[in-house]
SERO-4910 file (N, C-alpha, C, O; in steps of 0.05 Angstrom, whole numbers):
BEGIN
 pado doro    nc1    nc2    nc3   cac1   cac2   cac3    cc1    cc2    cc3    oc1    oc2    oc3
  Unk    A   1055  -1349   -995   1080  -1335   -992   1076  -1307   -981   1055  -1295   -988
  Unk    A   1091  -1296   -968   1088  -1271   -950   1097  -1252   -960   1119  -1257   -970
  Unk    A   1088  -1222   -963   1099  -1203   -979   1115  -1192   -958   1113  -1197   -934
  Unk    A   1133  -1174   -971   1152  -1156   -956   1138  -1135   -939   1117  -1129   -950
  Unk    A   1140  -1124   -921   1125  -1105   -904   1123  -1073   -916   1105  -1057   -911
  Unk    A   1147  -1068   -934   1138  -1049   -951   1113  -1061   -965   1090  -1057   -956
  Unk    A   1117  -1072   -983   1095  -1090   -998   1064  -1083   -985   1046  -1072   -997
  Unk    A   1063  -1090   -966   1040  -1097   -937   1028  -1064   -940   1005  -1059   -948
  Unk    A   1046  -1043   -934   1051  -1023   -932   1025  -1003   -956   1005   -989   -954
  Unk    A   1042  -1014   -973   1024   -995  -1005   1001  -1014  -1007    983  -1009  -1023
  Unk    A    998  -1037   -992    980  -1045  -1011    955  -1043   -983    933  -1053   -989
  Unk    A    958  -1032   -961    940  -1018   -940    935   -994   -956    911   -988   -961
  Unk    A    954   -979   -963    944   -956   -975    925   -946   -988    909   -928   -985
  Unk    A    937   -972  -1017    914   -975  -1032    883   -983  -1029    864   -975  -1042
  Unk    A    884  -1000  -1010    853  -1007  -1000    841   -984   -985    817   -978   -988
  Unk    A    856   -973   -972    838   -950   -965    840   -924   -982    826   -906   -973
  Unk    A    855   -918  -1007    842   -901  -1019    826   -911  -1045    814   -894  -1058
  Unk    A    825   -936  -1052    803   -956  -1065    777   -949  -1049    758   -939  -1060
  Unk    A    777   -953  -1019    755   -946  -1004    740   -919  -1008    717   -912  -1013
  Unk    A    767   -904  -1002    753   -871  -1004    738   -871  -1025    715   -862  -1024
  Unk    A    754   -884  -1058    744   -879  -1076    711   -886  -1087    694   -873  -1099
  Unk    A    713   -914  -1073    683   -927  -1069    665   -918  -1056    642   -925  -1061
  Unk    A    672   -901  -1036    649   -876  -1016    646   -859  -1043    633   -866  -1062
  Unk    A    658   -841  -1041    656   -824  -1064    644   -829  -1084    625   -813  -1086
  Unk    A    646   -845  -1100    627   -863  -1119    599   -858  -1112    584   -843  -1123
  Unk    A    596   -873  -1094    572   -888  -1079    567   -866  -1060    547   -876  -1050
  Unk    A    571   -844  -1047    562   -831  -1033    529   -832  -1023    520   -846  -1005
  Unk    A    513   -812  -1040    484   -819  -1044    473   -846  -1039    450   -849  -1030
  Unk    A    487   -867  -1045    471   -890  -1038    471   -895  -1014    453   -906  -1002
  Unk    A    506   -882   -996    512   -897   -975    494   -876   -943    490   -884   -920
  Unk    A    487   -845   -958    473   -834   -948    443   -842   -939    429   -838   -919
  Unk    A    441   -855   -966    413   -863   -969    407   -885   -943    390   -880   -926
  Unk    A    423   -906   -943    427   -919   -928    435   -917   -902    444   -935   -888
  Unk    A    432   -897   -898    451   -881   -861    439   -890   -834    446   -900   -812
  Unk    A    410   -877   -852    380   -873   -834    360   -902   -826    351   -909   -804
  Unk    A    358   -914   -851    337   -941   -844    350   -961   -866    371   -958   -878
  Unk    A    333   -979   -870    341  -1002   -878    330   -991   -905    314   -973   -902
  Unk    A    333   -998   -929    316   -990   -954    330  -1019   -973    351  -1031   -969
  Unk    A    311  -1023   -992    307  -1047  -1006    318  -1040  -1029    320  -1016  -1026
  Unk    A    329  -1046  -1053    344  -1045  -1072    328  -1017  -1098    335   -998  -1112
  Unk    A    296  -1036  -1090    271  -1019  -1109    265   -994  -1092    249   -978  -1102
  Unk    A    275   -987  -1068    274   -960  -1056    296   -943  -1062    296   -919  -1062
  Unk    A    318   -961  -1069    349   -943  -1082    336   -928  -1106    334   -903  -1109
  Unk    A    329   -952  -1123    323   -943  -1151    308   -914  -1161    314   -897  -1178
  Unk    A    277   -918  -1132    259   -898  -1133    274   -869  -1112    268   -845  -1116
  Unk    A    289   -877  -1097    297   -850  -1072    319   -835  -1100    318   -812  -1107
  Unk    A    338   -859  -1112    365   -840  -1124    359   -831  -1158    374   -820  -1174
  Unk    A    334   -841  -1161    329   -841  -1190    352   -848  -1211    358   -835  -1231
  Unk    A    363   -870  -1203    383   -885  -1221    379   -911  -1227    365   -924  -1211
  Unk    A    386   -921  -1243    381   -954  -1257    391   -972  -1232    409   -970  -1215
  Unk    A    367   -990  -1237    371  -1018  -1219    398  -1022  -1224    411  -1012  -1205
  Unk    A    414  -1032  -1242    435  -1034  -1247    458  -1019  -1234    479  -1033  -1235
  Unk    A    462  -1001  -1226    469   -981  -1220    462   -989  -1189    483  -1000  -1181
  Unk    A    446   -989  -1173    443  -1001  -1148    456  -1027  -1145    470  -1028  -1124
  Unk    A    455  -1045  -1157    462  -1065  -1152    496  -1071  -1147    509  -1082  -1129
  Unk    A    505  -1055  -1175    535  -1052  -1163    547  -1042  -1140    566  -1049  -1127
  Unk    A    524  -1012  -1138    531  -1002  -1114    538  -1011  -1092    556  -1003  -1078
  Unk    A    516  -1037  -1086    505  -1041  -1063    528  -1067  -1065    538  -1076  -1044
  Unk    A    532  -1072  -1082    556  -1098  -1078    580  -1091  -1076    597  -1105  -1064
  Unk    A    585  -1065  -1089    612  -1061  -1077    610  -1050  -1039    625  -1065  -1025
  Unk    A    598  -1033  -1025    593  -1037  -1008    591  -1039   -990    593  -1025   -970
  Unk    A    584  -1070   -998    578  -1095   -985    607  -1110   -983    617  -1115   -961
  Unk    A    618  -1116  -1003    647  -1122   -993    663  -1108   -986    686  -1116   -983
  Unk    A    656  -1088   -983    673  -1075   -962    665  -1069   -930    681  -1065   -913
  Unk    A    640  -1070   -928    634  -1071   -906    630  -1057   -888    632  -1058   -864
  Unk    A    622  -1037   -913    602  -1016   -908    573  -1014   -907    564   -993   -897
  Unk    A    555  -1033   -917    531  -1037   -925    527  -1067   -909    546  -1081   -903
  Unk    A    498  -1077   -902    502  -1103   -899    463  -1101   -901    448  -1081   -904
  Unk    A    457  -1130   -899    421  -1142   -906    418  -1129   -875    433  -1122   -857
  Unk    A    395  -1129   -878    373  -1124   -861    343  -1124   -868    336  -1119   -891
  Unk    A    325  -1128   -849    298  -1133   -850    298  -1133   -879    290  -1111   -885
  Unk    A    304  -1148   -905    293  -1152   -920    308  -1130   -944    306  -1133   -968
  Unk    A    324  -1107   -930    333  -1096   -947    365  -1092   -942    380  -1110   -936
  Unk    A    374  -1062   -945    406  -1064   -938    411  -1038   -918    394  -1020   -920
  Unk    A    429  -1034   -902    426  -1011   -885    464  -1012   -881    478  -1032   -880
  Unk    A    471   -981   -879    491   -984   -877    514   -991   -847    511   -976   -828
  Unk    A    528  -1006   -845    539  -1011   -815    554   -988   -796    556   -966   -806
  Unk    A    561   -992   -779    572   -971   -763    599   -963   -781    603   -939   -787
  Unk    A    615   -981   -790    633   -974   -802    631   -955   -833    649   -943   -845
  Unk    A    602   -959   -841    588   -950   -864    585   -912   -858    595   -894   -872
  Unk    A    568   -907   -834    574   -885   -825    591   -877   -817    587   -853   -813
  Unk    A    620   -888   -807    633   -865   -803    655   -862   -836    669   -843   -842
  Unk    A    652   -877   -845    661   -876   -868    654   -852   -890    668   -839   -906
  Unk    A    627   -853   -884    606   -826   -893    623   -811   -890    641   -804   -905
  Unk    A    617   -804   -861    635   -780   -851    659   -765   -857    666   -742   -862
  Unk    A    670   -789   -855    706   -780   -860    708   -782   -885    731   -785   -891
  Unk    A    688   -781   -908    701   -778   -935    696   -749   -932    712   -732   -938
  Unk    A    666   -743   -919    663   -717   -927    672   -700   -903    662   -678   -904
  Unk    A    690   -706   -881    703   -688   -872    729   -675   -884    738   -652   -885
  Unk    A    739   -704   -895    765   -704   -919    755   -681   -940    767   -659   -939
  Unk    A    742   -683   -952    728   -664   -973    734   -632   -962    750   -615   -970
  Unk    A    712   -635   -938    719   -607   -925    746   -593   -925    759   -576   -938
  Unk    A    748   -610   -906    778   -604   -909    796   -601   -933    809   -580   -933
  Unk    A    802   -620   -956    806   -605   -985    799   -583   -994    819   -572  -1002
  Unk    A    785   -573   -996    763   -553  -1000    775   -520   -980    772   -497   -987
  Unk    A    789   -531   -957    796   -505   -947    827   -504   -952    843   -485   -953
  Unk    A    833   -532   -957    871   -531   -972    859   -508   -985    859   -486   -974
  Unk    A    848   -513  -1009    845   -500  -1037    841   -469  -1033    855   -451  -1041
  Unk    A    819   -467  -1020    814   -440  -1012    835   -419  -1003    835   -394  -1007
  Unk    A    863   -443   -984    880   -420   -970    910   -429   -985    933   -429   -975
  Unk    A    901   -437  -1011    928   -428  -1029    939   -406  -1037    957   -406  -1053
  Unk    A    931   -383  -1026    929   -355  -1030    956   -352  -1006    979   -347  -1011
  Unk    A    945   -357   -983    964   -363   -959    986   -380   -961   1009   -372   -957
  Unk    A    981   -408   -967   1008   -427   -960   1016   -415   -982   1026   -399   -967
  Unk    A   1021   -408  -1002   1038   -398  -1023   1056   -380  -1009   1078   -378  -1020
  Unk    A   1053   -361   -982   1065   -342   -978   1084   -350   -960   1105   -338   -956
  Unk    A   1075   -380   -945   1083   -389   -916   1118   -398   -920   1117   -415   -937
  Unk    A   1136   -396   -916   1171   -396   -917   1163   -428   -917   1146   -438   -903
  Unk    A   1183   -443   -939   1184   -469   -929   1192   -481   -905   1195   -506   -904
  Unk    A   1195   -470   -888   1207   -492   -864   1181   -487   -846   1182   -499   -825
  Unk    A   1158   -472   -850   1139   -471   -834   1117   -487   -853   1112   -482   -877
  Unk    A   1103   -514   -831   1098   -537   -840   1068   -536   -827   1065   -549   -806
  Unk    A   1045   -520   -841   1023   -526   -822   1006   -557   -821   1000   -568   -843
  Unk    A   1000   -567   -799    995   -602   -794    964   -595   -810    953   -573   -808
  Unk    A    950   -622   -827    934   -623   -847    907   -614   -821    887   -602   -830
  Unk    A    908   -621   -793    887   -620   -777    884   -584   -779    861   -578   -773
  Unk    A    898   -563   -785    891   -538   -784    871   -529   -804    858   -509   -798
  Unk    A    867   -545   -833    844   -542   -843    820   -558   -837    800   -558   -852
  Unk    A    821   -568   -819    806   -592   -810    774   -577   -798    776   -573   -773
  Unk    A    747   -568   -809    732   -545   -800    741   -514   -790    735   -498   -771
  Unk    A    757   -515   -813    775   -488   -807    759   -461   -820    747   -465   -841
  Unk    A    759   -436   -811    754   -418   -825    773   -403   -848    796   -399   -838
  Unk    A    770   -395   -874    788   -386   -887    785   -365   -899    765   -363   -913
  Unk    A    804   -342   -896    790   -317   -910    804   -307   -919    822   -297   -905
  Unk    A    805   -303   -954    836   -303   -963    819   -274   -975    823   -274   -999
  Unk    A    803   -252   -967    789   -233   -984    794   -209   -968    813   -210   -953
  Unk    A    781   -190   -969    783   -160   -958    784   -165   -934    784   -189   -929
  Unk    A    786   -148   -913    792   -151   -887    763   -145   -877    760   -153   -854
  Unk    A    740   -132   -888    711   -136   -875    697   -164   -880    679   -174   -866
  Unk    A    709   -173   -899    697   -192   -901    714   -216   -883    703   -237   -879
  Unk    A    733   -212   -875    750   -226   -856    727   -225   -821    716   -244   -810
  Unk    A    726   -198   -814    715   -199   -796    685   -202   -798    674   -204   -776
  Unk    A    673   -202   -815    639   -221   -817    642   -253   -810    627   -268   -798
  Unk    A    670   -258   -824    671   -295   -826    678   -298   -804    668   -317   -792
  Unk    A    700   -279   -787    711   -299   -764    707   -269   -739    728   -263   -728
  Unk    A    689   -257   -732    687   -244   -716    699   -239   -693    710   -219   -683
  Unk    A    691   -274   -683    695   -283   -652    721   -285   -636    727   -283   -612
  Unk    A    742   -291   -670    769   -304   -659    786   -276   -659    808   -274   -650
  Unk    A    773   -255   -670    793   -222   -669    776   -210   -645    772   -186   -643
  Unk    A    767   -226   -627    757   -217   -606    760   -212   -582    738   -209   -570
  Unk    A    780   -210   -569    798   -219   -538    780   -215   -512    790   -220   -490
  Unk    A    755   -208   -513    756   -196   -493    752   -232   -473    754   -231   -448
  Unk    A    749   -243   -478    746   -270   -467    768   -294   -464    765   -317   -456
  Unk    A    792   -281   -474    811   -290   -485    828   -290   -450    833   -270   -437
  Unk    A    835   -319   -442    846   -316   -416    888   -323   -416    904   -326   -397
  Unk    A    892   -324   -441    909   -332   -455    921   -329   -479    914   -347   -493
  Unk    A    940   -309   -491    949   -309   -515    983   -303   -514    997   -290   -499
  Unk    A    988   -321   -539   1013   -320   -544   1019   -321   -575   1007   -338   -589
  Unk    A   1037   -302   -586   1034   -290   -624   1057   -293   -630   1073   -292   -612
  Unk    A   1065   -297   -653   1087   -289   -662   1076   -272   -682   1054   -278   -690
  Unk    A   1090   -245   -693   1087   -228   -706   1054   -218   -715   1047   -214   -738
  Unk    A   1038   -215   -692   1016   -207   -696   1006   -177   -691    991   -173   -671
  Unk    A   1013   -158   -705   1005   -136   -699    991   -127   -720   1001   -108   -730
  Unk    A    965   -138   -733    949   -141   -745    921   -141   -719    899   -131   -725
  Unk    A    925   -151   -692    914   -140   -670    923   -114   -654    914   -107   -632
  Unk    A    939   -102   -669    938    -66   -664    923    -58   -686    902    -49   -677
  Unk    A    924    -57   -708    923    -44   -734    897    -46   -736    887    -24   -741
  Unk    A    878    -68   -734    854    -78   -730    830    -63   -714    809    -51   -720
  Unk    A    846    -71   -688    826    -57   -667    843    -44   -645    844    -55   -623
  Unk    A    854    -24   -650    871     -5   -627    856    -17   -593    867    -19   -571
  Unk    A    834    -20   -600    822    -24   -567    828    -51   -558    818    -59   -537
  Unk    A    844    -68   -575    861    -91   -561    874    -88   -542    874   -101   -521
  Unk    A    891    -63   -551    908    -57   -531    899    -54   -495    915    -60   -477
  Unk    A    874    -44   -490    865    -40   -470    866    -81   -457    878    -90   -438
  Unk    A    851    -93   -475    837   -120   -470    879   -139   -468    882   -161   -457
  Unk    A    896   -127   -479    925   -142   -478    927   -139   -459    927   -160   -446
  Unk    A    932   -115   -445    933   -100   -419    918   -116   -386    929   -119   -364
  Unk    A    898   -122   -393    886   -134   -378    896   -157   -376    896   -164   -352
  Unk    A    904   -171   -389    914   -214   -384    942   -206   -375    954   -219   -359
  Unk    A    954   -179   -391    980   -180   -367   1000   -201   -380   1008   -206   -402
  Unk    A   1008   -214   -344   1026   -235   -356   1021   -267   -376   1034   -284   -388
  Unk    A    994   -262   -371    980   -281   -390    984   -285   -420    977   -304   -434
  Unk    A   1005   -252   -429   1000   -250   -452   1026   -251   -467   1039   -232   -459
  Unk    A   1040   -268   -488   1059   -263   -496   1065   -256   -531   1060   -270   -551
  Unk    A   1072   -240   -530   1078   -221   -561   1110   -226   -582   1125   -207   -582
  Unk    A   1116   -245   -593   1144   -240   -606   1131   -224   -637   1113   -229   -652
  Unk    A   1147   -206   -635   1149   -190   -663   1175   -190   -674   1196   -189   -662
  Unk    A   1172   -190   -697   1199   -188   -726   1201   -148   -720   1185   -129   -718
  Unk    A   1238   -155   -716   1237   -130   -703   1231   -105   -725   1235    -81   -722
  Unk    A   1221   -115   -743   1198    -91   -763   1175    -80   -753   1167    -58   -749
  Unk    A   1165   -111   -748   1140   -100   -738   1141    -89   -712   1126    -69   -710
  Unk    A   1151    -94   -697   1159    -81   -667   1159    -53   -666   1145    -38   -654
  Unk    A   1186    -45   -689   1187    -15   -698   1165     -4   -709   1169     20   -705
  Unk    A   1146     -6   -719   1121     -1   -732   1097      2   -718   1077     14   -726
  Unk    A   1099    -13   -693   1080    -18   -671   1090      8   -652   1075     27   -648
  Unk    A   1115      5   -643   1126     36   -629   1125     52   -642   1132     71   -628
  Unk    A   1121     64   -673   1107     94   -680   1087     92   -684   1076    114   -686
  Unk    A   1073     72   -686   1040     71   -701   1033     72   -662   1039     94   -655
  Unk    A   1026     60   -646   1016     69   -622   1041     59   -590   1042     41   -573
  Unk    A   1053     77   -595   1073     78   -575   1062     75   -542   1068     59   -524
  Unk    A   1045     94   -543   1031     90   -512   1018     65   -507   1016     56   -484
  Unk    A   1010     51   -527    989     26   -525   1013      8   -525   1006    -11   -512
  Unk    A   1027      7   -529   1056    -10   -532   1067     -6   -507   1069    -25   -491
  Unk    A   1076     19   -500   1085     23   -467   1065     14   -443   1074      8   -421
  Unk    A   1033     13   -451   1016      4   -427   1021    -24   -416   1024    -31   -393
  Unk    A   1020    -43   -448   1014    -66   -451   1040    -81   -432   1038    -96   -412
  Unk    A   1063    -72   -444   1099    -75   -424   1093    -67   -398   1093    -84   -381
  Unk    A   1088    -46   -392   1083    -35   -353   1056    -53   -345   1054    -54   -321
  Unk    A   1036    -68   -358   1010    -79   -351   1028   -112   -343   1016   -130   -331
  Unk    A   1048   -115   -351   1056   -149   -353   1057   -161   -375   1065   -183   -369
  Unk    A   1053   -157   -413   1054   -159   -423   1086   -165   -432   1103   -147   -432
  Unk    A   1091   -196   -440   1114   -204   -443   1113   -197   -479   1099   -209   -494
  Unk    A   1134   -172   -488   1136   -163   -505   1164   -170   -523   1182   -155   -515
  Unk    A   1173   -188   -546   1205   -190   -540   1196   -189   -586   1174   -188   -598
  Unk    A   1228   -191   -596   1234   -187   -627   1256   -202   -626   1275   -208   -611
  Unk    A   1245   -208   -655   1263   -220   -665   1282   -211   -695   1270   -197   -711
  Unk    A   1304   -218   -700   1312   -205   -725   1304   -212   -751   1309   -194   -767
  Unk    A   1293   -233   -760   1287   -229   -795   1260   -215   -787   1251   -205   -766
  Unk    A   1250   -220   -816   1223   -208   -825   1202   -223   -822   1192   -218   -800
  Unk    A   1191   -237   -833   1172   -265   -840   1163   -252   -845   1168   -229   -837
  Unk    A   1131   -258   -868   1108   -245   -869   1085   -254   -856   1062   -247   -863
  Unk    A   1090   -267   -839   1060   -291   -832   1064   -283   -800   1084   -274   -789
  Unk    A   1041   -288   -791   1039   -292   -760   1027   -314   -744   1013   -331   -756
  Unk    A   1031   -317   -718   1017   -349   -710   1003   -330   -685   1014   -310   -676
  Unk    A    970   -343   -672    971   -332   -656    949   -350   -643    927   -354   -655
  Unk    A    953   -359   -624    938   -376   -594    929   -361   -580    939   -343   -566
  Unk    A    902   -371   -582    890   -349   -555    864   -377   -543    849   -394   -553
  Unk    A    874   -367   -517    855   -389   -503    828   -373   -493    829   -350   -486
  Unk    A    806   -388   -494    785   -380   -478    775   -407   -459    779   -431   -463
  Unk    A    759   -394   -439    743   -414   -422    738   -445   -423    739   -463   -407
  Unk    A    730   -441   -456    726   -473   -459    728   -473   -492    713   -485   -507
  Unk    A    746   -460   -500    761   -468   -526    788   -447   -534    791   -423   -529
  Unk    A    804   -462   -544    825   -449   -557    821   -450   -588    808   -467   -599
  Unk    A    837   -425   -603    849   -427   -630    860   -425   -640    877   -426   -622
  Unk    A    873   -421   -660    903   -412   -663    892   -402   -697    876   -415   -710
  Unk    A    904   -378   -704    892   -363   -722    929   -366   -735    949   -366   -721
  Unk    A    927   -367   -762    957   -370   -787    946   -344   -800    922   -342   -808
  Unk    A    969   -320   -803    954   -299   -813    982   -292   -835   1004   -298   -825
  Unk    A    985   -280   -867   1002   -268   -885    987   -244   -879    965   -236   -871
  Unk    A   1016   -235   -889   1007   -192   -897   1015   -181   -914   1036   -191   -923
  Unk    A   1008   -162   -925   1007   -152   -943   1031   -135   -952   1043   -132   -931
  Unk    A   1046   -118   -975   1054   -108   -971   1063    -83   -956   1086    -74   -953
  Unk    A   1041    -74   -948   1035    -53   -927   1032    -60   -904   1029    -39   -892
  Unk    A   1031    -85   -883   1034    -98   -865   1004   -106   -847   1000   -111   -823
  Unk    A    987   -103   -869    952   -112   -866    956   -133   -867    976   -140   -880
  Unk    A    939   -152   -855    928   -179   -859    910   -173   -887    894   -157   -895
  Unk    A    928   -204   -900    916   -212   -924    901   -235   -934    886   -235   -953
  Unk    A    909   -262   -913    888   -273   -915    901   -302   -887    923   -306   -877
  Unk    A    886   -310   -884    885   -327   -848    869   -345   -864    857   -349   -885
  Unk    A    881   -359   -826    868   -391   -827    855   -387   -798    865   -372   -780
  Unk    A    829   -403   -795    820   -402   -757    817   -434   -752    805   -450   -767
  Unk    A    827   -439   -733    834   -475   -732    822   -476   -702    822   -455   -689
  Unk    A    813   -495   -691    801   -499   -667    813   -534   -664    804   -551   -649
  Unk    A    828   -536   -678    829   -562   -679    856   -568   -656    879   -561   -660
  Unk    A    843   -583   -629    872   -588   -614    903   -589   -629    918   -569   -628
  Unk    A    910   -616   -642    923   -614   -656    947   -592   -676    971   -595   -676
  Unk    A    932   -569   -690    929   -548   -691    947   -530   -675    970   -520   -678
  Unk    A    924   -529   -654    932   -504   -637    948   -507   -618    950   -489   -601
  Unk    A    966   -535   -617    990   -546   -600   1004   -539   -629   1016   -518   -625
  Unk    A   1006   -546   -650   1022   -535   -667   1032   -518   -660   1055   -520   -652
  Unk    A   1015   -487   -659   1012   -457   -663   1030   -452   -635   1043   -431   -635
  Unk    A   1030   -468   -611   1039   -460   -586   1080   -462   -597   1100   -447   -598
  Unk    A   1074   -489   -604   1107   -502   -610   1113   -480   -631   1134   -469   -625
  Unk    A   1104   -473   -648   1115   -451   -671   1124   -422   -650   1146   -411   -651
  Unk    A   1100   -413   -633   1107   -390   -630   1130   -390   -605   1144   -370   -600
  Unk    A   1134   -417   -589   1149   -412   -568   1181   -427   -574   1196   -436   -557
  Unk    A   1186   -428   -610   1205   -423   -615   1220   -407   -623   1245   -406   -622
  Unk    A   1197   -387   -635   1210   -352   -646   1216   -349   -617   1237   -336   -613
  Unk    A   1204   -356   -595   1205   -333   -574   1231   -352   -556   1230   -344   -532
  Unk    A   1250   -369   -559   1271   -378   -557   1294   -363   -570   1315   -364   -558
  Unk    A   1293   -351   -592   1312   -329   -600   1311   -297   -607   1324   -280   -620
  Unk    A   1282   -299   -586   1284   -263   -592   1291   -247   -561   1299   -260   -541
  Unk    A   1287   -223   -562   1301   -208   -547   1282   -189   -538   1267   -176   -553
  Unk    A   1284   -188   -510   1267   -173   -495   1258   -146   -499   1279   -133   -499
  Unk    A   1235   -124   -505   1233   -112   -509   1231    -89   -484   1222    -98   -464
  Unk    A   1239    -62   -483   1239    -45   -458   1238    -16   -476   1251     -6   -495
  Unk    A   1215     -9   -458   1202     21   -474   1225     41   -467   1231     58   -483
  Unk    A   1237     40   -444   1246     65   -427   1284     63   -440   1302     79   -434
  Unk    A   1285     36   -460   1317     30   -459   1321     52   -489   1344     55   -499
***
């Protein structure tokens, strides 16, 4: 008799987080197994755990089809390694959810970051030196042949000599600011603000506040897209650095919707 396709549905589900669960489990054995073929009495002696304990291992597995015989012992299948993998990419990735609950706690609900932005992501929810030890490269423009932000002027506040490196990409470069920060940016460095507008720098605001910023910057042969909160005082307080395609097509669609309802900025008006 045929189940209902919901039915079908949860019960895929379940086999593959039964699966995850059985990696997890079995990790170490299935590591063990990555490299060569090893015999049941090589489990025993490599993991220093009971025969018993191998044996289940190796049978659960095995029906799953992750493990299979070889030369006399068991080695794990192609499907065995990437299974490896993706538990412990999954992990990783948990691991930087957790870390940047500091952040999504701050993020407005209707901004929805996709699970691929923690996906080998950098996370730095701590002081701002220790921000730029972890992620140096990505507060770095000078290689940058492409950027587009929403509310990022945490790249004035940071390194004033952005302004020179914004200046340069020109029309390459697009800036929406929350018309706070805009105002804050024209007394904190007005001239670097007036260069960046006369250089080609597409400069425009918008009216609420947000506290967070999105910001894409392309280089040569990678893009990123950096998720940044701020502080009460309008410092960066703690970011995300995502390299992950996925991601950083997010970060493009987020920022080139603020920049659908904001309003052009002009130094001289």
């Amino acid at each position: 008799m045929s189940s209902w396709i919901g039915d079908e549905d949860e019960d895929e589900g379940g086999d593959a987080a039964d699966a995850f669960e059985a990696v997890g489990r079995r990790r170490r054995l299935l590591q063990a197994l990555s490299s060569e073929p090893l015999s049941k009495a090589d489990l025993v002696r490599a993991l220093s755990v009971s025969r018993s304990t191998v044996d289940r291992g190796v049978e659960r597995l095995v029906r799953l089809g992750l493990v299979e015989r070889s030369n006399g012992g068991f080695v794990a299948t192609s499907a065995g390694r990437v299974a490896l993998e993706t538990h412990d990419e999954a992990l990783r990735s948990m691991a930087n959810v957790l870390d940047a609950v500091p952040l999504l706690d701050r993020l407005p609900e209707s901004v929805s970051p996709p699970p691929s932005l923690f996906r080998n992501a950098v996370v730095c929810t701590s002081n701002l030196s220790e921000m730029e030890q972890r992620a140096p490269l990505d507060f770095d423009i000078s290689e940058v042949t492409t950027l587009t932000g929403f509310n990022g002027p945490f790249l004035f506040s940071i390194w004033p000599e952005a302004c020179e490196q914004l200046a340069r990409l020109g029309d390459s470069a697009t800036l929406v600011l929350s018309a706070e920060s805009l105002d804050w940016l024209s007394k904190r460095y007005p001239d670097g603000l007036d260069a960046i507008v006369d250089a080609g720098v597409r400069v425009s605001a918008v009216e609420d506040e947000p506290g967070f910023g999105v910001v894409v910057m392309d280089r040569p042969t990678t893009a990123s897209v950096t998720v940044v909160v701020y502080d009460h005082m309008g410092g960066p307080e703690a970011l995300v650095v995502s390299y992950e395609p996925s991601a950083v097509a997010w970060g493009r669609r987020l920022v080139a919707a603020r920049a659908e309802t904001a309003r052009s900025y002009r130094p001289d008006e």
